[in-house]
Structures are given as C-alpha cells and as structure tokens.
PDB file with one MODEL, atoms N, CA, C and O in Angstrom:
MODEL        1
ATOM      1  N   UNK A   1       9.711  29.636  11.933  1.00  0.00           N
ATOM      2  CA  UNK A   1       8.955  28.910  10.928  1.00  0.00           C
ATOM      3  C   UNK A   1       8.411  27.630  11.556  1.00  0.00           C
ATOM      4  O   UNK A   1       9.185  26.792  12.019  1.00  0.00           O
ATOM      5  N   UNK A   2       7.181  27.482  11.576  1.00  0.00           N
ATOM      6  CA  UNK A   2       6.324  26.113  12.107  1.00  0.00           C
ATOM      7  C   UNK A   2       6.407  25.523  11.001  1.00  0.00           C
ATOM      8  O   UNK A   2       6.357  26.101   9.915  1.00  0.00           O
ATOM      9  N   UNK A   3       6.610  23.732  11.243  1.00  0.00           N
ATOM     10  CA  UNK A   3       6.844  22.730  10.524  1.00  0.00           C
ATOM     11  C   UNK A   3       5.738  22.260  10.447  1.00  0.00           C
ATOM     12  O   UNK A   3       5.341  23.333  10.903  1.00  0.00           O
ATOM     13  N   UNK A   4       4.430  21.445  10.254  1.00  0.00           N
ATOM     14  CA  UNK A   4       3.753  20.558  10.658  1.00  0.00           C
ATOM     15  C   UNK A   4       4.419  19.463  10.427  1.00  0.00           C
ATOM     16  O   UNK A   4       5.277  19.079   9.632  1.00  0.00           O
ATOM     17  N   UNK A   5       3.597  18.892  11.644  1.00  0.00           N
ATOM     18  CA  UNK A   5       4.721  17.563  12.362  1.00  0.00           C
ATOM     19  C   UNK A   5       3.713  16.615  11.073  1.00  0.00           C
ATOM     20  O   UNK A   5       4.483  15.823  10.529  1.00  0.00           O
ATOM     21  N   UNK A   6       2.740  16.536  10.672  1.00  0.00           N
ATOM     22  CA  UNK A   6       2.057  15.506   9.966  1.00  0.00           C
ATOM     23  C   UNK A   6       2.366  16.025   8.385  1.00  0.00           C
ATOM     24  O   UNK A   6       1.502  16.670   7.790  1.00  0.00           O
ATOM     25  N   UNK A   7       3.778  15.667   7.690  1.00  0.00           N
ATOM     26  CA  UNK A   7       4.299  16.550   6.218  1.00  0.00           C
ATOM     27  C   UNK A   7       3.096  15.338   5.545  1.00  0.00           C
ATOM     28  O   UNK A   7       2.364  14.563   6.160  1.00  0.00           O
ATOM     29  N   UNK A   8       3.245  15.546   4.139  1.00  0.00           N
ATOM     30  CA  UNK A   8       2.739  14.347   3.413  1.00  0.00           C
ATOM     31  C   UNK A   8       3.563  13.308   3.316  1.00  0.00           C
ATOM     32  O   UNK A   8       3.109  12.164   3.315  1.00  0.00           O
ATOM     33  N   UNK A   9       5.042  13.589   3.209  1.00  0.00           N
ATOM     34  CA  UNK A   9       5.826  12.142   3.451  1.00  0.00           C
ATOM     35  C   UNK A   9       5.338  11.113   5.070  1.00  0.00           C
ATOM     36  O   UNK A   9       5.372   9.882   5.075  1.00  0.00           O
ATOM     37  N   UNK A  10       5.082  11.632   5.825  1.00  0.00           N
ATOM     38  CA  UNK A  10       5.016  10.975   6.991  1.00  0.00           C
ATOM     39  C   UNK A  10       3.343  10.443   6.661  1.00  0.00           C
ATOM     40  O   UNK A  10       3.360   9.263   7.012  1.00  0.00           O
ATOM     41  N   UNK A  11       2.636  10.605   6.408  1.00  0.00           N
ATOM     42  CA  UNK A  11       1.693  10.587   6.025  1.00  0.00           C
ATOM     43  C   UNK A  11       1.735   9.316   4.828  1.00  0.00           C
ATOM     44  O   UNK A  11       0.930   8.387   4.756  1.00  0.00           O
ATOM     45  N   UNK A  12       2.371   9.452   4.339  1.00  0.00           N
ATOM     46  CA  UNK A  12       2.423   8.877   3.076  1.00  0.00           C
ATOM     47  C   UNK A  12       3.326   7.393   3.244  1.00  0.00           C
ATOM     48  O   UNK A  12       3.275   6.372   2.558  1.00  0.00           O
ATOM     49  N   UNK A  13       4.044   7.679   4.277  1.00  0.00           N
ATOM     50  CA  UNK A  13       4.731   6.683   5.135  1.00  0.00           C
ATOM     51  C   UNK A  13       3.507   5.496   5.543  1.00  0.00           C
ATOM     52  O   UNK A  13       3.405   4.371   5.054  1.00  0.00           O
ATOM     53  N   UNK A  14       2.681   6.088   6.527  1.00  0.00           N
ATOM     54  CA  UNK A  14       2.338   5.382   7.167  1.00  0.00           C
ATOM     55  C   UNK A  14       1.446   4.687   6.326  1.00  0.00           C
ATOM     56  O   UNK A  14       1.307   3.500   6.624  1.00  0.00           O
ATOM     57  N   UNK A  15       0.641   5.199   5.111  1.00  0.00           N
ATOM     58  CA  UNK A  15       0.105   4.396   4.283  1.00  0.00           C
ATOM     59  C   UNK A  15       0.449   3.479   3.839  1.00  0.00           C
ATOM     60  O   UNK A  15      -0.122   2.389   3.798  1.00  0.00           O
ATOM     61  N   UNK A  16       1.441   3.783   3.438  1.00  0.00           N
ATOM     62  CA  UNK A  16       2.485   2.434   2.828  1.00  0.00           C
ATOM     63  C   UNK A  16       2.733   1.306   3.621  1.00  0.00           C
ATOM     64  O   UNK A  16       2.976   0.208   3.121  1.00  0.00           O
ATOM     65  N   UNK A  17       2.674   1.556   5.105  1.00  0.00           N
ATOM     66  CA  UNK A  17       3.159   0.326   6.022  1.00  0.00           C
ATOM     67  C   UNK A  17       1.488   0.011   6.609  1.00  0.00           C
ATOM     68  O   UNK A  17       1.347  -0.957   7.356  1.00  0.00           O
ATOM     69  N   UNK A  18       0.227   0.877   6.232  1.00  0.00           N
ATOM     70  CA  UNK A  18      -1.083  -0.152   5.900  1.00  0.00           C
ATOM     71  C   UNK A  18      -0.848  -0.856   5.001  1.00  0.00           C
ATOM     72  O   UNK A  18      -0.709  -2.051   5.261  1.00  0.00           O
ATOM     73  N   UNK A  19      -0.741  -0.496   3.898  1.00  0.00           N
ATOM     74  CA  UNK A  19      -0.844  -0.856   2.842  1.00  0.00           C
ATOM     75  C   UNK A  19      -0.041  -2.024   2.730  1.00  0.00           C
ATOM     76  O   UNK A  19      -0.579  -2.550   1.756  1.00  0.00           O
ATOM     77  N   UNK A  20       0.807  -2.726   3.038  1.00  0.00           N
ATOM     78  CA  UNK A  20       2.036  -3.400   3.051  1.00  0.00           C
ATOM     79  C   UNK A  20       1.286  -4.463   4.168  1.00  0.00           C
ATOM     80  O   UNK A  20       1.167  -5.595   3.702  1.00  0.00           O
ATOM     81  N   UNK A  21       0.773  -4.301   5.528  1.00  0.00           N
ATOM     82  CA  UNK A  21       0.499  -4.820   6.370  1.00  0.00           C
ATOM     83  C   UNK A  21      -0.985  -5.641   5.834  1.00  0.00           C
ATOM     84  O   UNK A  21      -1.177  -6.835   6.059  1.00  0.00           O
ATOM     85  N   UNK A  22      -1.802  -4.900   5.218  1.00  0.00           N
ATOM     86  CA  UNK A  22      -3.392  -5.527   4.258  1.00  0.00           C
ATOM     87  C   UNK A  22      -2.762  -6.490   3.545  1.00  0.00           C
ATOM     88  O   UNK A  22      -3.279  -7.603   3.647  1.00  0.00           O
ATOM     89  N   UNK A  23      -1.493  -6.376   2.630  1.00  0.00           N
ATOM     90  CA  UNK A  23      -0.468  -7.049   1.625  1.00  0.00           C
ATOM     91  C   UNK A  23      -0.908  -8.451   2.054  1.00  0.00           C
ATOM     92  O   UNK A  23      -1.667  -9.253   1.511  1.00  0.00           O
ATOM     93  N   UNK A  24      -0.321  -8.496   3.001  1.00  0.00           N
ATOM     94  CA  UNK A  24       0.599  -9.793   4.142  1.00  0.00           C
ATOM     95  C   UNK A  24      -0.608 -10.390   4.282  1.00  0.00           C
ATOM     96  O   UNK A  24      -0.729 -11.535   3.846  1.00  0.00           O
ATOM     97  N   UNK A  25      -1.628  -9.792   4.857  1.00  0.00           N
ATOM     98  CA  UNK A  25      -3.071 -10.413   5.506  1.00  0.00           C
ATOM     99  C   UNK A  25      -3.623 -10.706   3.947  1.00  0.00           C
ATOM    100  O   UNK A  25      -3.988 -11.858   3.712  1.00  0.00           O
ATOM    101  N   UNK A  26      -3.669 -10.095   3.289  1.00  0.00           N
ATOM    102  CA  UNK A  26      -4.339 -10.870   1.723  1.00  0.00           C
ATOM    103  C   UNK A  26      -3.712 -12.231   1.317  1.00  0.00           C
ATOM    104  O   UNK A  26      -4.152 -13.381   1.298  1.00  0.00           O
ATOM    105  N   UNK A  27      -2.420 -11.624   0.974  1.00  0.00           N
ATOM    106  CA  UNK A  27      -1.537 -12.807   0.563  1.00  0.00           C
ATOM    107  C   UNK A  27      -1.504 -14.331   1.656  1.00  0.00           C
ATOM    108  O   UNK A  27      -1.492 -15.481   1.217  1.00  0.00           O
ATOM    109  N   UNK A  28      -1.494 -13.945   3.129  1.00  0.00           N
ATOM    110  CA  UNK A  28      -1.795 -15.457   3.836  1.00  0.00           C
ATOM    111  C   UNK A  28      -3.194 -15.994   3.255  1.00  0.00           C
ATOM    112  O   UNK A  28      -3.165 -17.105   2.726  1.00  0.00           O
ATOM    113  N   UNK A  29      -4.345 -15.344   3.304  1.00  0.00           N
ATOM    114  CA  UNK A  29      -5.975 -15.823   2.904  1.00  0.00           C
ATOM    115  C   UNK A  29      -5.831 -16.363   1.560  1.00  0.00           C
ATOM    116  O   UNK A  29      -6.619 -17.246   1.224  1.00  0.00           O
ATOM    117  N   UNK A  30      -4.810 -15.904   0.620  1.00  0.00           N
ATOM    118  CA  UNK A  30      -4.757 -16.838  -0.640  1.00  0.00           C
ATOM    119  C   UNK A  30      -3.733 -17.722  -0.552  1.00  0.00           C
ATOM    120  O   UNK A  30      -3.799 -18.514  -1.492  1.00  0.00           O
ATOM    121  N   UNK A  31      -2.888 -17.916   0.109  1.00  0.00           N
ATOM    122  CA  UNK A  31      -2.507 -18.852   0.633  1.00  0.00           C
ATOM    123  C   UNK A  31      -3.177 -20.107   1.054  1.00  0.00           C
ATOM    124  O   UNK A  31      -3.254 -21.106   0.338  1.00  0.00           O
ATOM    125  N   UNK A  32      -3.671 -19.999   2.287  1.00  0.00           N
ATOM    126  CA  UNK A  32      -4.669 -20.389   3.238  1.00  0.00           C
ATOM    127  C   UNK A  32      -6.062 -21.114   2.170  1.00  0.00           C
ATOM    128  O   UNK A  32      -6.574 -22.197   2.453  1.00  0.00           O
ATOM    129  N   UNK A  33      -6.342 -20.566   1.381  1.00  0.00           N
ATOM    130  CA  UNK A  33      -7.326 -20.805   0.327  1.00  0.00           C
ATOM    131  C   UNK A  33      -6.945 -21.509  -0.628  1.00  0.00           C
ATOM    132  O   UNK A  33      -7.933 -21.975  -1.196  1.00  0.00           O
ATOM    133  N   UNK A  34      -5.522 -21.983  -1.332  1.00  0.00           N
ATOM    134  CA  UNK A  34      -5.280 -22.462  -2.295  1.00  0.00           C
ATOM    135  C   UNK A  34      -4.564 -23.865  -1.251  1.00  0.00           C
ATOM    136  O   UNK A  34      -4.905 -24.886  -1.849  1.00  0.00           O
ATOM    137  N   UNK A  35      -4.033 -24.126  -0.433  1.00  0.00           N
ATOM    138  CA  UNK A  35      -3.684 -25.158   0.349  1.00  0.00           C
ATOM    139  C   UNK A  35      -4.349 -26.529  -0.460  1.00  0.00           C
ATOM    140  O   UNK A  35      -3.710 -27.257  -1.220  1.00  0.00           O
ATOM    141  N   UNK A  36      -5.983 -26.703  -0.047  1.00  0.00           N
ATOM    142  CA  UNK A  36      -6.886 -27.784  -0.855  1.00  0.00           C
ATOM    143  C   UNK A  36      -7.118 -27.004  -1.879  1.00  0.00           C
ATOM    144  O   UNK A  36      -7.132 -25.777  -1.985  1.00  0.00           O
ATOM    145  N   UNK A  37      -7.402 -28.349  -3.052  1.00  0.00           N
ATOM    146  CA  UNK A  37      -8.068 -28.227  -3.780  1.00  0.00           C
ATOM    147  C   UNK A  37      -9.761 -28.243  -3.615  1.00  0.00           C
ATOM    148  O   UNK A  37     -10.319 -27.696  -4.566  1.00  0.00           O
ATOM    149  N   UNK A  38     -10.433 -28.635  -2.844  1.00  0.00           N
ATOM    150  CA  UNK A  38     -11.734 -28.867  -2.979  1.00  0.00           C
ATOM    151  C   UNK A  38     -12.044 -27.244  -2.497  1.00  0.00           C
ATOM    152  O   UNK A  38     -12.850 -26.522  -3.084  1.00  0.00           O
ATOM    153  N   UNK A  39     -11.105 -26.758  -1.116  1.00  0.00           N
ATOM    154  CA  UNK A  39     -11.791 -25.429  -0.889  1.00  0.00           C
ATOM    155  C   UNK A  39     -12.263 -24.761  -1.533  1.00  0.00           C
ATOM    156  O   UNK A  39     -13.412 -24.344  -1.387  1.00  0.00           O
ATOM    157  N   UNK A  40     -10.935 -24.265  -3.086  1.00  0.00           N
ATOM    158  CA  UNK A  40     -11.543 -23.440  -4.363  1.00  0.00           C
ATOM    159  C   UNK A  40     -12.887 -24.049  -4.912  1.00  0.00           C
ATOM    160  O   UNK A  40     -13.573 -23.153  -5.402  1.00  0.00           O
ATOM    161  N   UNK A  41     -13.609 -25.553  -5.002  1.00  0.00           N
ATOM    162  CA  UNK A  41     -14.714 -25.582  -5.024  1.00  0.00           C
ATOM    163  C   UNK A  41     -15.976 -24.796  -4.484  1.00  0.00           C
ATOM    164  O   UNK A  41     -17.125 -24.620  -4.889  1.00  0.00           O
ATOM    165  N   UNK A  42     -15.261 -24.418  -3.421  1.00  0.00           N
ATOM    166  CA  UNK A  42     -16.173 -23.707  -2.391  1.00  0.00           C
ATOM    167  C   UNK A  42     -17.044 -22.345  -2.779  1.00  0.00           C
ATOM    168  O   UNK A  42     -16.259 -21.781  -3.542  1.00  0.00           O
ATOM    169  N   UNK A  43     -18.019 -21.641  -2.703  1.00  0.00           N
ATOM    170  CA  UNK A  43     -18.608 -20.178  -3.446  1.00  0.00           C
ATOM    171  C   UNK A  43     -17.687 -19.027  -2.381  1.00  0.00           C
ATOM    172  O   UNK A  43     -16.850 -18.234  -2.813  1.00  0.00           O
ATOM    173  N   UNK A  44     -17.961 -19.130  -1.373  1.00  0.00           N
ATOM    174  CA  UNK A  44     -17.445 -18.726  -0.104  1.00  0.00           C
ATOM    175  C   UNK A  44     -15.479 -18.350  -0.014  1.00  0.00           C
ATOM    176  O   UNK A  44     -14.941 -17.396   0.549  1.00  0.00           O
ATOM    177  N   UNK A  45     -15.075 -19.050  -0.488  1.00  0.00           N
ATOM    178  CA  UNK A  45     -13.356 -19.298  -0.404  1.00  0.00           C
ATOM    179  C   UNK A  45     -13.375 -18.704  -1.687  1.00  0.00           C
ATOM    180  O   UNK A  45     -12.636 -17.720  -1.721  1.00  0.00           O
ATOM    181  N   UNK A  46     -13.946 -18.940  -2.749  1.00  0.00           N
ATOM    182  CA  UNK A  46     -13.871 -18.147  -3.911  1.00  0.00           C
ATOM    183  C   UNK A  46     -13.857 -17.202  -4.313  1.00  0.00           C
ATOM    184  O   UNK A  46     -13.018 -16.779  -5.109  1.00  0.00           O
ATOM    185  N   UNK A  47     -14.918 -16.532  -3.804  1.00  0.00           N
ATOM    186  CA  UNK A  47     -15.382 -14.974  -3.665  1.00  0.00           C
ATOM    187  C   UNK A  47     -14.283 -14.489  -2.869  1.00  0.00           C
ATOM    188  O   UNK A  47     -13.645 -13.563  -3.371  1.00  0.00           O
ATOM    189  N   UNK A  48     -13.790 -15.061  -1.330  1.00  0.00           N
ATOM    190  CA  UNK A  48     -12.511 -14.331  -0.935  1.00  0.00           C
ATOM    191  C   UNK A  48     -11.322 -14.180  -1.210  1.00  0.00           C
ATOM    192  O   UNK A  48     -10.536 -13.282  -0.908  1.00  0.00           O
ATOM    193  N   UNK A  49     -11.146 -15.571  -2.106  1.00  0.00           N
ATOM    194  CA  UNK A  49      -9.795 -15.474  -2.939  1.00  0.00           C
ATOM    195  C   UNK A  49     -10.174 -14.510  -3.894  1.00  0.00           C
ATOM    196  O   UNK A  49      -9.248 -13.711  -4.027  1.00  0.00           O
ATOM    197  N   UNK A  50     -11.299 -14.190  -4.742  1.00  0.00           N
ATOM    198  CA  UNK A  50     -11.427 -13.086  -5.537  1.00  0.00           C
ATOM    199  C   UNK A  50     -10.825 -11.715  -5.099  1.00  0.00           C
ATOM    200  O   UNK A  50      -9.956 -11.051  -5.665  1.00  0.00           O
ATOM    201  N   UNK A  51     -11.537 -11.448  -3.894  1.00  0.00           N
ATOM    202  CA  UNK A  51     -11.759 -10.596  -3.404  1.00  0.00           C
ATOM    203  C   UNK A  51      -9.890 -10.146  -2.722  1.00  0.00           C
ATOM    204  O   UNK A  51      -9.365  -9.041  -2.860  1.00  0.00           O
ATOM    205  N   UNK A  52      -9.344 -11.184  -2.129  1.00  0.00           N
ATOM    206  CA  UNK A  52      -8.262 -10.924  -1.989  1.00  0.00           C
ATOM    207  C   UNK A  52      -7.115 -10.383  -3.248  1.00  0.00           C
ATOM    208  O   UNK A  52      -6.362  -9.410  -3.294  1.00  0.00           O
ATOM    209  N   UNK A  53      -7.332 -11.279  -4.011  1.00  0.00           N
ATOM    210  CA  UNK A  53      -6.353 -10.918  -5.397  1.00  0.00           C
ATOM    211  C   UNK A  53      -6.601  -9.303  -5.974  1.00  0.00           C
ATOM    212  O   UNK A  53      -5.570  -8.800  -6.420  1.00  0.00           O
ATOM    213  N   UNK A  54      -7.892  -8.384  -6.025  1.00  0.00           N
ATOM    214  CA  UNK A  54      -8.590  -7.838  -6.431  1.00  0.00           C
ATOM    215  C   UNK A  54      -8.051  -6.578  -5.285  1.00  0.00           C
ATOM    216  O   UNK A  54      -7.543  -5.518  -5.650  1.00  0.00           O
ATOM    217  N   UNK A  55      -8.203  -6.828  -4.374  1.00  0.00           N
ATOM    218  CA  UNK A  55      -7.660  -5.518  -2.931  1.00  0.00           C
ATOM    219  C   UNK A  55      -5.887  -6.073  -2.982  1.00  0.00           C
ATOM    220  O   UNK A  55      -5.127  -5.388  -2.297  1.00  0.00           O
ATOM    221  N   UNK A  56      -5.497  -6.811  -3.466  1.00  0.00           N
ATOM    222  CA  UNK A  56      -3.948  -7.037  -3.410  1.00  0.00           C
ATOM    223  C   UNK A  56      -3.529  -5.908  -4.892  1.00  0.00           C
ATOM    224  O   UNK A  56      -2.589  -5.129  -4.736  1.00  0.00           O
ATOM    225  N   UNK A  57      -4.033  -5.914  -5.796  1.00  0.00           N
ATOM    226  CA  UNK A  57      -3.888  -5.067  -7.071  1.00  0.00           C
ATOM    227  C   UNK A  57      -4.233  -3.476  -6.757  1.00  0.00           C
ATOM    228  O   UNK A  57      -3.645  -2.437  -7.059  1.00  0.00           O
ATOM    229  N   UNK A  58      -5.557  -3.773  -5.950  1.00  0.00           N
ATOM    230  CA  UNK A  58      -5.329  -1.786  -5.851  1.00  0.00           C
ATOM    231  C   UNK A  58      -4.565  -1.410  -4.081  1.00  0.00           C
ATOM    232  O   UNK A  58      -4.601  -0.328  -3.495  1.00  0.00           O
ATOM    233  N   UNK A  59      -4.064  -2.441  -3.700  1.00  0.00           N
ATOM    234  CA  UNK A  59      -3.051  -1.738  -2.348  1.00  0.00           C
ATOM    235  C   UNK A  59      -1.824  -1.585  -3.204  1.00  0.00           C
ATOM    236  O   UNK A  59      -0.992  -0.763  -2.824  1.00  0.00           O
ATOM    237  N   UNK A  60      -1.565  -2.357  -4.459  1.00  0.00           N
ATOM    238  CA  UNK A  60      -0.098  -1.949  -4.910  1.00  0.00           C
ATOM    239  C   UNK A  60      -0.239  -0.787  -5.673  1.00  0.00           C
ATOM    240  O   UNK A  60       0.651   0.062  -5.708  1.00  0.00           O
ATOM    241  N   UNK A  61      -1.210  -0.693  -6.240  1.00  0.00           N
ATOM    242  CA  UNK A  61      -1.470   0.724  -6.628  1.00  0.00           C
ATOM    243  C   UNK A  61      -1.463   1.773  -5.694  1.00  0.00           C
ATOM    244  O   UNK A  61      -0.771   2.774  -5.508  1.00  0.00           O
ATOM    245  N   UNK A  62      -1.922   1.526  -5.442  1.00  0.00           N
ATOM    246  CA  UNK A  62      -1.917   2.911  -3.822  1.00  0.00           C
ATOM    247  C   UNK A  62      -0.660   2.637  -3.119  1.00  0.00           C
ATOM    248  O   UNK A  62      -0.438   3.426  -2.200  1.00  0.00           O
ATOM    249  N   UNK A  63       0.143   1.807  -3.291  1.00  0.00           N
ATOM    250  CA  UNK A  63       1.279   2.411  -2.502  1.00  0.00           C
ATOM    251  C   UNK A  63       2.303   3.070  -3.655  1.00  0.00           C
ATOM    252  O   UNK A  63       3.069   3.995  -3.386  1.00  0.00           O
ATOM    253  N   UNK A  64       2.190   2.384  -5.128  1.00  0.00           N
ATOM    254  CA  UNK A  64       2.913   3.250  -5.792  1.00  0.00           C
ATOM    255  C   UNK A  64       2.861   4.672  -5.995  1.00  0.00           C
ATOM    256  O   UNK A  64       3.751   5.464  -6.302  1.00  0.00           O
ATOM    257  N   UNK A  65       1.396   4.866  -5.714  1.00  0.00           N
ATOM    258  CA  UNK A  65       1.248   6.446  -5.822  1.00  0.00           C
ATOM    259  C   UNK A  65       1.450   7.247  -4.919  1.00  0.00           C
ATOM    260  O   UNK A  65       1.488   8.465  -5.096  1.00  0.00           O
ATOM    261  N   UNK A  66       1.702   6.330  -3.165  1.00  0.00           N
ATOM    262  CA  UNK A  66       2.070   7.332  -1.670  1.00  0.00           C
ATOM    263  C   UNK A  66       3.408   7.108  -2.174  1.00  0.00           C
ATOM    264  O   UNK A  66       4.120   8.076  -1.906  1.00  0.00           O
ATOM    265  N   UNK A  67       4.166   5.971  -2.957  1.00  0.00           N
ATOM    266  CA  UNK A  67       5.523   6.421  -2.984  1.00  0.00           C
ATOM    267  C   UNK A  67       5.979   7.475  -3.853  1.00  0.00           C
ATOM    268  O   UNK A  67       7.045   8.075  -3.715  1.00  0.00           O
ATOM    269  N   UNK A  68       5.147   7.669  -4.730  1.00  0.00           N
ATOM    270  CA  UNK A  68       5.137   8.909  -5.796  1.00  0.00           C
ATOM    271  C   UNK A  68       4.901  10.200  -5.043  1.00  0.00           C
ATOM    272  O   UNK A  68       5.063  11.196  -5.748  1.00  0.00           O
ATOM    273  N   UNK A  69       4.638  10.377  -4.081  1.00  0.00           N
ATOM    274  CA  UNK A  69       4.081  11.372  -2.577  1.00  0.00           C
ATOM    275  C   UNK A  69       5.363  11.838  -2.378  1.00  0.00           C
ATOM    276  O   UNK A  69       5.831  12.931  -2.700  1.00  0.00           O
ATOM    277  N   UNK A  70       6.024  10.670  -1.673  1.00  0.00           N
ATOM    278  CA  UNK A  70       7.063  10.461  -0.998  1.00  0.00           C
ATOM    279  C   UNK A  70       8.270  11.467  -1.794  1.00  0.00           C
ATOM    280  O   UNK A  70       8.910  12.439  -1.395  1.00  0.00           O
ATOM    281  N   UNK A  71       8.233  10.602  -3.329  1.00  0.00           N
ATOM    282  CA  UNK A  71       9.103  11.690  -4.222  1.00  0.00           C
ATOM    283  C   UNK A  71       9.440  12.797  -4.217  1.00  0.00           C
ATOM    284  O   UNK A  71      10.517  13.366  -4.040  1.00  0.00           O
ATOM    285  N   UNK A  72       8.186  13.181  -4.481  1.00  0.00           N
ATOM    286  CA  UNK A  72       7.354  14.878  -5.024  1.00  0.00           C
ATOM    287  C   UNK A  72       7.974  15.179  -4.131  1.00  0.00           C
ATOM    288  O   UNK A  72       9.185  15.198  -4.356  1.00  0.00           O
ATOM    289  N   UNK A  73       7.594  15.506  -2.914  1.00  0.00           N
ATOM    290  CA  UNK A  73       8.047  15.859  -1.568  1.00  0.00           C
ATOM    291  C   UNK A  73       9.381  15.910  -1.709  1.00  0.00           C
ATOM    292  O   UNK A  73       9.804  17.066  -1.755  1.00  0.00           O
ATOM    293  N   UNK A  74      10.241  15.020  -1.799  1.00  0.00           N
ATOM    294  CA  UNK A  74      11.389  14.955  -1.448  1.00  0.00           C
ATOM    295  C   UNK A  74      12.040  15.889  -2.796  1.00  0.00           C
ATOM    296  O   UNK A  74      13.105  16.481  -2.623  1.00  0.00           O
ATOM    297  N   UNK A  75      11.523  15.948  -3.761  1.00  0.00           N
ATOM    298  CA  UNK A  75      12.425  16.775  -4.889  1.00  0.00           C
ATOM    299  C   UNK A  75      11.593  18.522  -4.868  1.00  0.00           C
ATOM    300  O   UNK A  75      12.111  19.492  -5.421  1.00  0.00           O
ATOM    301  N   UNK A  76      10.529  18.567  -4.267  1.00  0.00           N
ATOM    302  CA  UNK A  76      10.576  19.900  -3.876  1.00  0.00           C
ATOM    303  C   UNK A  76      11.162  20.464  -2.976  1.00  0.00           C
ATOM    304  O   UNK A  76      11.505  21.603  -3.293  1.00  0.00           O
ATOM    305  N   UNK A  77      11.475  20.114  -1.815  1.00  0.00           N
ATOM    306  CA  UNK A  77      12.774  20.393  -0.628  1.00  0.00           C
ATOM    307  C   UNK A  77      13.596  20.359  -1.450  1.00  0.00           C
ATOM    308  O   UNK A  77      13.881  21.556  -1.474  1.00  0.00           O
ATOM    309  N   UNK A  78      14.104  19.994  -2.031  1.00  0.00           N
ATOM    310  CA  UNK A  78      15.482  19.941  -2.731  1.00  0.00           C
ATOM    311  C   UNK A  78      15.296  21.329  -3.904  1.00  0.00           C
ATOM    312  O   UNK A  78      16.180  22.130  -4.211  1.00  0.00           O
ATOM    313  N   UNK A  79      14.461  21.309  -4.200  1.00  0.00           N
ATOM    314  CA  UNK A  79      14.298  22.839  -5.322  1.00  0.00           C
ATOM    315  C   UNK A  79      14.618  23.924  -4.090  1.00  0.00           C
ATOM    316  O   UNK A  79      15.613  24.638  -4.206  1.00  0.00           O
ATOM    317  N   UNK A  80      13.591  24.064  -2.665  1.00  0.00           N
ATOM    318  CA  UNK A  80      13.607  24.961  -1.874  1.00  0.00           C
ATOM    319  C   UNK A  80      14.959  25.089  -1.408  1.00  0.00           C
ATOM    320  O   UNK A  80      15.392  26.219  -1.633  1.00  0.00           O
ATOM    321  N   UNK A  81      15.841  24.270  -0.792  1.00  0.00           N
ATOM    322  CA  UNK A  81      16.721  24.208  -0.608  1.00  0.00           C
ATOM    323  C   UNK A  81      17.864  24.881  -1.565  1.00  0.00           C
ATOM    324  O   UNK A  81      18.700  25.759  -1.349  1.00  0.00           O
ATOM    325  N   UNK A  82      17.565  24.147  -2.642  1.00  0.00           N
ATOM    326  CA  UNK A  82      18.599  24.951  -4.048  1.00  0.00           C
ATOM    327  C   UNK A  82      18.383  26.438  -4.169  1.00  0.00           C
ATOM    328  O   UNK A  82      19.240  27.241  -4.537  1.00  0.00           O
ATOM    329  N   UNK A  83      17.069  26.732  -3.797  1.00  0.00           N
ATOM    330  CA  UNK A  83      16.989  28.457  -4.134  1.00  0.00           C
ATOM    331  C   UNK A  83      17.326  28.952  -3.268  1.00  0.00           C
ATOM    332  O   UNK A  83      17.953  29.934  -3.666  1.00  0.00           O
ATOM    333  N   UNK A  84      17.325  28.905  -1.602  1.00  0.00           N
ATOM    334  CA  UNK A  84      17.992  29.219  -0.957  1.00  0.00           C
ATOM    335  C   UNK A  84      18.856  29.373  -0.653  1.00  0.00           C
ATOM    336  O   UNK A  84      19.072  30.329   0.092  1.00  0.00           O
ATOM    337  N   UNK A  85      20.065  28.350  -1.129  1.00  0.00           N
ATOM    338  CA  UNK A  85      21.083  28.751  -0.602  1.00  0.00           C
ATOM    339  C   UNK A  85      21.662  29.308  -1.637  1.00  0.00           C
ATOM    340  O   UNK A  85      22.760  29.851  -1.513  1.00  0.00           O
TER     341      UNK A  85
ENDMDL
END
C-alpha cells in the first residue's frame, strides 16, 4: 500500500505555520504603527494598519479551518483503523 508522503494533515500543517508566521509579521506592523500617535494620522500607516487587522482576521480563519483538516483526518484513520481491526 503507497502512502502519499504529502496527506492533507501535513499539508494542512504547513499552512498553519504560514499562517501563524503572516500572524507575527501583521501583528509587529500594528505594533510598529500604533507606537506614535501622529503616524495613525498618516493615509499610508492607515491603510496598512487596515489592511493588517483585516489579513490578521482571515489568517485566523484559515487556520481554524486547516485545523478542522487536521481533525477530519485524524478521526477518519481512527474509523479505518476501528474497521479493521
């Protein structure tokens, strides 16, 4: 029986540790952006703090749903497993 080496958990893995890694890089830029007050004056710092908060909401979405991947996966092996043995 051939495995593929790329399952959807592994797959679904590695999304999550993009996803997690974009996290980090969003969250410093709103950081980085809220430091001064005058910056948020700025159109430029604004739009990227937008823009950051906005890709920080759908990476947590998307990782809840590769972890919902992750699940599935893991409770169908466990059905296959149960009928087998």
């Amino acid at each position: 029986m051939n495995i593929p080496t790329n399952s959807a958990s592994q797959l679904a893995i590695q999304g999550i540790q993009t996803g997690f890694q974009k996290l980090s890089e969003n969250s410093q830029n709103i950081a980085s952006s809220l430091k001064t007050e005058e910056k948020l004056t700025s159109q430029s710092t604004s739009t990227s703090l937008e823009t950051s908060l906005i890709d920080n909401q759908q990476l947590s979405t998307q990782i809840q749903s590769l972890a919902k991947v992750i699940k599935t996966e893991d409770g169908l092996i466990g059905q296959l497993l149960d009928n087998w043995a």
